[in-house]
N, C-alpha and C positions, 0 to 999 in steps of 0.2 A: 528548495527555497520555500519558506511559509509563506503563502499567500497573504493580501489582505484581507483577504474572508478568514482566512485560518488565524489570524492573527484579534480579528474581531470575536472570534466564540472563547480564545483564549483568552483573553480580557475577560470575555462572561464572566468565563469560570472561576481566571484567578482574581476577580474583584477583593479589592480589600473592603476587611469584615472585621469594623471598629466593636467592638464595645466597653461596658466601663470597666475602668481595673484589666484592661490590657488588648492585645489583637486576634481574634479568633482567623486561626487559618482560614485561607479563601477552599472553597469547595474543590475537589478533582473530581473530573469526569474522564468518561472515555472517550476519545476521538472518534468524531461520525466522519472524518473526513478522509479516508480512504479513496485511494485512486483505483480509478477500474477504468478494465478493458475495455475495448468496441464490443466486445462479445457479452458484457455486462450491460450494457445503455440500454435504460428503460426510457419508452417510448409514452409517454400520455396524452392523453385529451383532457384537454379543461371546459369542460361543461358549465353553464352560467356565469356568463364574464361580464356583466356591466359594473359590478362594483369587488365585493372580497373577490369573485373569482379570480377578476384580473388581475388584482395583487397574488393570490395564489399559484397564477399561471408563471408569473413574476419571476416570485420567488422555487421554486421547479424548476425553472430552466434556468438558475445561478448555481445548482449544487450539483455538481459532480458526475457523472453517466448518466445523465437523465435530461430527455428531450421531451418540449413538448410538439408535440406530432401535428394534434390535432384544437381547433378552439373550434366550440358548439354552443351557440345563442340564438333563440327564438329573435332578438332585437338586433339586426343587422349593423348598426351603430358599433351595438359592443364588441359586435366578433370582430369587425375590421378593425377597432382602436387593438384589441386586445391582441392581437395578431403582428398591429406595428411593433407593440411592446415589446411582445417577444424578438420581434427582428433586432429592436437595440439592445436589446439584454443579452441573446443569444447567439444571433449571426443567421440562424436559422428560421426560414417562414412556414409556419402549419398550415396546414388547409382547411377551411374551413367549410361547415357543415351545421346545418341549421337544425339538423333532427336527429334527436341522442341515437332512435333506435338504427335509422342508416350508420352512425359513428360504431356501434358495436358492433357491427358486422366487419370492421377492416381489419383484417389480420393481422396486421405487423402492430397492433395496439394492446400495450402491454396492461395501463391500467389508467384509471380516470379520478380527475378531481370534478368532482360534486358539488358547486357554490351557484345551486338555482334556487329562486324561493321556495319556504320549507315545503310546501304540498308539493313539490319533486323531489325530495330529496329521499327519503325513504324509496318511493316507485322507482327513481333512479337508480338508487344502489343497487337495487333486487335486478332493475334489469340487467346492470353488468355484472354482477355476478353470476346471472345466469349465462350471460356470456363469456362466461370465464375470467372476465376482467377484475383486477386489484382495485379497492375502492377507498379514496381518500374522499370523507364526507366530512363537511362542514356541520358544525352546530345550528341550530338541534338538530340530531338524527333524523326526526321525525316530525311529521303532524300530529301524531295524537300516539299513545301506548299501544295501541293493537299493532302499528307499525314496525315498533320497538321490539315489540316479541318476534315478530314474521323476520326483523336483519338478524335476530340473536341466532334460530335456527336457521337460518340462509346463507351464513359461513360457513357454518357447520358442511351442511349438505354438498355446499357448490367447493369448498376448498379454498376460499382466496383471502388473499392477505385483503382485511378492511380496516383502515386506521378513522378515527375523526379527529375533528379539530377543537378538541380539548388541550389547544397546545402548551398550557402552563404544566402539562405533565412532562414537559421536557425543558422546562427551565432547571437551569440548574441550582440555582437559591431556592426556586420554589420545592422543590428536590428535597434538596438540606432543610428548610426550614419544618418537609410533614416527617425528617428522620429525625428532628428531634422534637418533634411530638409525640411521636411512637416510643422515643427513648424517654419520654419522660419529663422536658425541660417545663412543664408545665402542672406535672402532677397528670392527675385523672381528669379528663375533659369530659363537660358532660353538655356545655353550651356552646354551637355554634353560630356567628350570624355573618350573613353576604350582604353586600351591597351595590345598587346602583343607580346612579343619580347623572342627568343630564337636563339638559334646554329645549327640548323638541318643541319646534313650534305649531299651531293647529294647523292641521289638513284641509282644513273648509269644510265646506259642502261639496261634492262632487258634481260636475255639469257634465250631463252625456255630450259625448263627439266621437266626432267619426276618428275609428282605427288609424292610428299611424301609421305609414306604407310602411317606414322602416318595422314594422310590428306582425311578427302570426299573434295573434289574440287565438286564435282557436288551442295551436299548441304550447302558447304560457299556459293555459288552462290545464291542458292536460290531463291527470287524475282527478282533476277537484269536480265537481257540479258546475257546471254550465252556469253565467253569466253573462246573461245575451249584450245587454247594455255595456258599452265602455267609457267608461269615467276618468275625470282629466285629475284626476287625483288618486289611482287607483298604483301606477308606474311613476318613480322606479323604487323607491322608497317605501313608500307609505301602504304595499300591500302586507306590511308586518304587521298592521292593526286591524286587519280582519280577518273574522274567524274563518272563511271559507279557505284562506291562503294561509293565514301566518300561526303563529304562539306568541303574540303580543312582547313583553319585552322581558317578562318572566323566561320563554320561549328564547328568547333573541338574545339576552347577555345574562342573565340571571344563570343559566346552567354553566355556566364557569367556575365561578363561586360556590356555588351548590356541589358542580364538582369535588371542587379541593377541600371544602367540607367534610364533605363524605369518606373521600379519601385519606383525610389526617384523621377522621375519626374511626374508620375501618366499620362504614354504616353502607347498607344496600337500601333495602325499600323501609318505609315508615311504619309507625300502628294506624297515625290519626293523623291525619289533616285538616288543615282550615285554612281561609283567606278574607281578607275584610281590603277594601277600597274601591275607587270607584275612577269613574273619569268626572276627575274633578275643575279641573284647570280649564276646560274650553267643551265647549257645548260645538260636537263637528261629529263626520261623518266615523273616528276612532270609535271600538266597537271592545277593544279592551281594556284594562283600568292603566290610567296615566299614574295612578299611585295605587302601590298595593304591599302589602304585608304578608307573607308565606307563613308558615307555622306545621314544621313536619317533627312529629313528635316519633321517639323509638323507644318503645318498648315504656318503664319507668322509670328510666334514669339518663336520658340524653333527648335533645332539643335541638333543633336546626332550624333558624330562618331566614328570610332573602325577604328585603325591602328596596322595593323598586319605586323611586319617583323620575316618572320621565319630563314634566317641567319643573324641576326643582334643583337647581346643583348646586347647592348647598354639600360641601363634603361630608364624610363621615370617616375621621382619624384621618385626616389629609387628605385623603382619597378620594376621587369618583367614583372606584370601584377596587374591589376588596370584601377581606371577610376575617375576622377574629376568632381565635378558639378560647374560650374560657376553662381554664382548669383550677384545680383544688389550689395550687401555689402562685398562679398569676395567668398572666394573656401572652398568645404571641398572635401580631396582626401583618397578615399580607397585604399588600397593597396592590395596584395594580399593573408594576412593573417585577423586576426580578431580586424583588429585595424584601425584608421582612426584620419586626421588631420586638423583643421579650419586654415583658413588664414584671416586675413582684406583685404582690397582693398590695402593697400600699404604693402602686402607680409609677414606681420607680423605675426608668429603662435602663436593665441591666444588660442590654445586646441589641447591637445594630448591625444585620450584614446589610451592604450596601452593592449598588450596581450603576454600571455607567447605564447602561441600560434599559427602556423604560417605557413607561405607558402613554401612548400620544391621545392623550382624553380630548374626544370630539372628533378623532378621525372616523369614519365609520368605517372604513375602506383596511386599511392597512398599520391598526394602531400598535404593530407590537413586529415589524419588519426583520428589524435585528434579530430578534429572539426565535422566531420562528421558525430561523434554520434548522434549529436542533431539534424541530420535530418534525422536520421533513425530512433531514437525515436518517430519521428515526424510518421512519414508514419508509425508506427504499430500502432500508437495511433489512425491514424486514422481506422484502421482496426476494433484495439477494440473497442475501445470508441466515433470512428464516429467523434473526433475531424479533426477540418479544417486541411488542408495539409498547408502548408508556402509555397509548389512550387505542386501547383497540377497542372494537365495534360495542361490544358489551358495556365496556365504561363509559359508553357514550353513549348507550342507550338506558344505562339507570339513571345515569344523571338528568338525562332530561325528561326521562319519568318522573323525577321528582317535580321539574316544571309545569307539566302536564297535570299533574295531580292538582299544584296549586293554582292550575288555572280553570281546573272542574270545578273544585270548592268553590270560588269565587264565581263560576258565569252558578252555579247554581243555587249557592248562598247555603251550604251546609257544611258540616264538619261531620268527618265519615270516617267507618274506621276502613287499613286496609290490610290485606296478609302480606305480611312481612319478608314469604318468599319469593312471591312476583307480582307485588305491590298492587293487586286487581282490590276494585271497591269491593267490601263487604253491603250489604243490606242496605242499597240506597241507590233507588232505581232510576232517579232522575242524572245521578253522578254516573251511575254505569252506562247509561246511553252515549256518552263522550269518551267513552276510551277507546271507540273505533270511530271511522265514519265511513258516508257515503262516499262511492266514487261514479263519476262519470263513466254511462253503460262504456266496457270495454277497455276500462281503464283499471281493473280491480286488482289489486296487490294477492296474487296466489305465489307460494312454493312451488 
């Protein structure tokens, strides 16, 4: 009997796919829903759960042999909600545990999702990995590129399946729309641009106070430098716009887009890069730019950018968020659900696939629930059955390379060139000083 989950991806799949002068077949995929044994049931820990975590933890424990065992949160708060969650969702209570590195020590843990702020999430994965743990990481992979390189060889070495959460690589429209990019419905692309546009409100000025009981401040911190003061603006939110913690919002939603970019254009690292904007909208303690313009240039003949306004939502082609390819014969533009649109060269929409499907702009938590299955099916699949990931560790470490990059140019106001085969700065030593950092003594990211 089909479930309603199964009946909900099959809908994805077979959405009807209007366009003009007649109906484009809906897309076919492969079933991720396979029934497995007890002897199959992966076991996980979900690691940082006050906000995606807990939707992530969520969604894990609705699909198929897979339990979540364990929830791990420095913010006591989260690990208890995040724990309820699971009990209605799955029937099953984890146990909870406030320090990742006691969490990879328990044997019967097969593998972990990753959804703490970014300055753990790179030291994160290295640790389970080193623990032999499977690792589902959230975007961005990393805090800075030197990160990026340290998980690419860290797979390698330790052996484990690492998926991230580039999840539009398992949408299924999304799918179809970069195979016929590859096939050509556009001619030669040689322009891409991403977008993203939201309301954020200012953060204030910060007022020191004293640490929340429910709060370890020492182990939020973790890798990053020491911050003796804690600020009532600092959690749960708002440590995305500073640079000791976060990759501002370039960092935080721009590597989606930039992703799928990259991937319908069949682009790794750039020549040149630039970035221009600033924090414009509100005079507060935000430390990255509320508006900013990417510019990753390849080679001399393709162009990629990502404009990010975080108080402005003002769409762009309907969308909050999305990216367009321009080629020789016209445009096809993604949006920021499971559906995508051709144009000709004189503007005309000659194709529409469509999807029930879709982007919930303003969730910050869980905007894309539906669709998500299909890449969590993906990444157990690849546990058991060794199948290939759609966004494994690598794709998700050049894509938010390209983030990183745009947000060197900008904190240092140059345009630089860079090698194309592991995207490092050429001759420009104020930019190369940010493509690693400092860690707190004891906390240093080794192989």
């Amino acid at each position: 009997m089909t479930t309603r989950r199964e009946f909900i991806k099959n809908v994805a799949i077979g959405t009807a796919a209007m366009s003009v002068g007649g109906v484009l077949p809906g897309f076919s995929a492969k079933s991720y829903n396979n029934i497995v044994g007890a002897n199959e049931r992966i076991r996980m820990g979900a690691v940082g759960v006050n906000s995606r975590g807990n939707a992530l933890a969520g969604g894990f424990a609705k699909e198929k042999g897979c339990e979540i065992a364990y929830v791990c949160d420095v913010d006591k708060r989260a690990m208890e909600k995040c724990i309820s969650s699971v009990v209605k969702i799955a029937g099953n209570t984890p146990i909870g545990e406030k320090d990742i590195r006691k969490l990879l020590e328990k044997k019967d843990l097969d593998a972990v999702i990753i959804a703490t702020p970014e300055h753990w999430h790179a030291p994160g994965a290295l640790m389970a990995m080193k623990a032999g743990k499977h690792v589902y990481l959230e975007k961005p992979t990393s805090h800075n590129p030197a990160e990026d390189e340290i998980l690419m060889e860290a797979v390698k070495k330790y052996n484990v399946v690492a998926g991230t959460g580039m999840q539009r690589r398992s949408w299924p429209n999304v799918i179809k729309a970069v195979q016929e990019i590859k096939e050509g419905v556009i001619g030669k692309v040689y322009f891409g641009k991403a977008w993203y546009v939201n309301n954020r409100p200012s953060i204030g000025t910060g007022k020191v106070t004293a640490i929340p009981d429910w709060l370890d401040w020492e182990l939020w911190q973790g890798p990053a430098p020491r911050v003796s003061e804690y600020k009532d603006n600092y959690l749960h939110y708002h440590w995305h716009w500073f640079y000791n913690w976060g990759t501002g919002e370039a960092g935080n939603n721009g590597v989606h887009f930039l992703d799928i970019l990259r991937w319908g254009m069949d682009l790794t690292y750039p020549t040149y890069v630039n970035s221009s904007g600033g924090r414009y909208a509100y005079q507060d303690d935000w430390q990255f730019p509320d508006t900013q313009v990417v510019n990753l240039e390849y080679g001399d003949d393709k162009l990629i950018t990502w404009e990010g306004r975080s108080c402005n939502s003002r769409n762009i082609e309907e969308s909050s968020v999305g990216c367009a390819f321009y080629g020789e014969t016209g445009t096809l533009v993604i949006g920021g659900g499971n559906a995508y649109k051709v144009y000709d060269l004189k503007n005309k929409l000659v194709k529409e696939v469509t999807s029930e499907m879709s982007f919930k702009a303003g969730d910050i938590s869980n905007p894309t629930q539906q669709l998500d299955s299909f890449h969590f099916s993906n990444f157990l699949d690849g546990i058991r059955k060794g199948a290939s990931l759609n966004a494994d560790i690598n794709v998700g470490c050049i894509s938010t390379t390209l983030a990183h990059l745009g947000n060197i140019a900008q904190r240092t106001k140059t345009t630089f060139r860079t090698d194309p085969v592991n995207g490092h700065v050429i001759n420009n030593r104020a930019a190369g000083k940010l493509w690693s950092r400092k860690y707190q003594k004891g906390w240093e990211m080794k192989l």
